[in-house]
C-alpha positions, -999 to +999 in steps of 0.1 A: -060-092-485-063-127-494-073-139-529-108-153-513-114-122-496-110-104-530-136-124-544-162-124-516-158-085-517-164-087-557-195-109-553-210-088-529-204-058-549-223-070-574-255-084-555-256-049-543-256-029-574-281-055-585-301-046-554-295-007-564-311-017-599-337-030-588-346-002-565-344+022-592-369+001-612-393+001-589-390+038-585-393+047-616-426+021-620-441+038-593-434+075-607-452+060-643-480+048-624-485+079-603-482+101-638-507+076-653-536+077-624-530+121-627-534+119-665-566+100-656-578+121-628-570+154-647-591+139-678-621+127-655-621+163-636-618+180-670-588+206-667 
């Protein structure tokens, strides 16, 4: 494989773990937010 071939492959192996990242971010947001709005619904039902 040629030298620029090896460095096109790096670069792109790094925007998509940055895209991975990124993903799990916004997973995780969404799961605290979710959590959040139960807390509040469980507090305004009063379980």
């Amino acid at each position: 494989m040629s030298k620029k071939r090896k460095v096109q492959r790096a670069r792109h192996e790094e925007k998509e773990a940055k895209k991975a990242q990124k993903v799990i971010n916004w997973i995780f947001g969404v799961l605290v937010v979710l959590a959040i709005v139960l807390v509040v619904y469980l507090m305004a039902v009063g379980v």
